[in-house]
Structures are given as structure tokens and as C-alpha cells.
C-alpha positions in Angstrom: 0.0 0.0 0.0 2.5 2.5 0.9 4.6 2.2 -2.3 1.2 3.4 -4.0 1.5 6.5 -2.4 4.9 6.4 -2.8 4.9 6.2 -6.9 1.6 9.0 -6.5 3.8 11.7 -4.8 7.1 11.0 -6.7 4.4 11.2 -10.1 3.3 14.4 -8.9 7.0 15.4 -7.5 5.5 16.2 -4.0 7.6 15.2 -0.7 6.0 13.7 2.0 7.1 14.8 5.9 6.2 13.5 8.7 6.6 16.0 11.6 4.5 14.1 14.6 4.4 10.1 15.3 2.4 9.7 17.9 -1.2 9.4 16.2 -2.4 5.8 16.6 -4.2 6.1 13.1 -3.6 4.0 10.5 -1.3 5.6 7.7 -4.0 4.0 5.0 -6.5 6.4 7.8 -4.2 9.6 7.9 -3.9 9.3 3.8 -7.7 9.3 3.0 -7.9 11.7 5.8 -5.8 14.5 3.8 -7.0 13.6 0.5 -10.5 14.1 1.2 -9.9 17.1 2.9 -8.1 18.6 0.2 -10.8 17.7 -2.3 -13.6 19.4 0.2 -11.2 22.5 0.0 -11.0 22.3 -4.0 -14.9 21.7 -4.7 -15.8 24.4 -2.2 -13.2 26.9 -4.1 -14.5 25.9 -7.5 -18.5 26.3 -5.9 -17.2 29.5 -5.0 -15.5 30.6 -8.4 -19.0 29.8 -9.9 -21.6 31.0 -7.8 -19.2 34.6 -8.0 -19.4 34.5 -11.6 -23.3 33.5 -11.6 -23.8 36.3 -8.9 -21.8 39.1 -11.4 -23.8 37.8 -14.1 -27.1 38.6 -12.5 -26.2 42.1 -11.3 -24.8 42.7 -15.5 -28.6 41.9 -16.4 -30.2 43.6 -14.2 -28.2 46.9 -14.8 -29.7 46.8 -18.1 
């Protein structure tokens, strides 16, 4: 499993450090963990992006 994650960051040329070791979580745990935070941080910027667009679209229209 962890050479998976290994071959993932070296694709993506990212460095892995560990800076605390006493969490009794799984690594497999701690991995999902970041990743699905990092997607809730991308879809909620992206939401963002488009609801500000849609939102400056409505106020063009209604100038007019």
C-alpha cells in the first residue's frame, strides 16, 4: 500500500514529511484523511468561483 503513495507523490513530485508520530491512526487512515480534505477545499473553491461568476452575471442583467 504505501509504495502506491509512494509512486503517487514521486508522479506528482511532492515530498512527504512526517513531523508528529504519535497518532495511533492508520497511515492507510491519515492518507484518506488529507486527501478528502483537500478535495472538500478544491470543490468548495471551485463552488465559489462559480456562484461569483453567476452572482456578477445577475447584477450585468439587471443593470440593463
Amino acid at each position: 500500500m504505501a509504495s502506491n503513495y509512494k509512486y503517487l507523490f514521486q508522479k506528482f513530485r511532492t515530498e512527504i514529511v512526517v513531523i508528529s508520530v504519535g497518532d495511533p491512526k492508520l497511515d492507510s487512515e491519515q492518507a484518506f484523511e488529507e486527501i478528502a480534505s483537500m478535495l472538500h477545499y478544491y470543490l468548495m473553491n471551485m463552488y465559489s468561483k462559480r456562484r461569483n461568476h453567476s452572482i456578477g452575471l445577475d447584477m450585468k442583467v439587471n443593470r440593463t
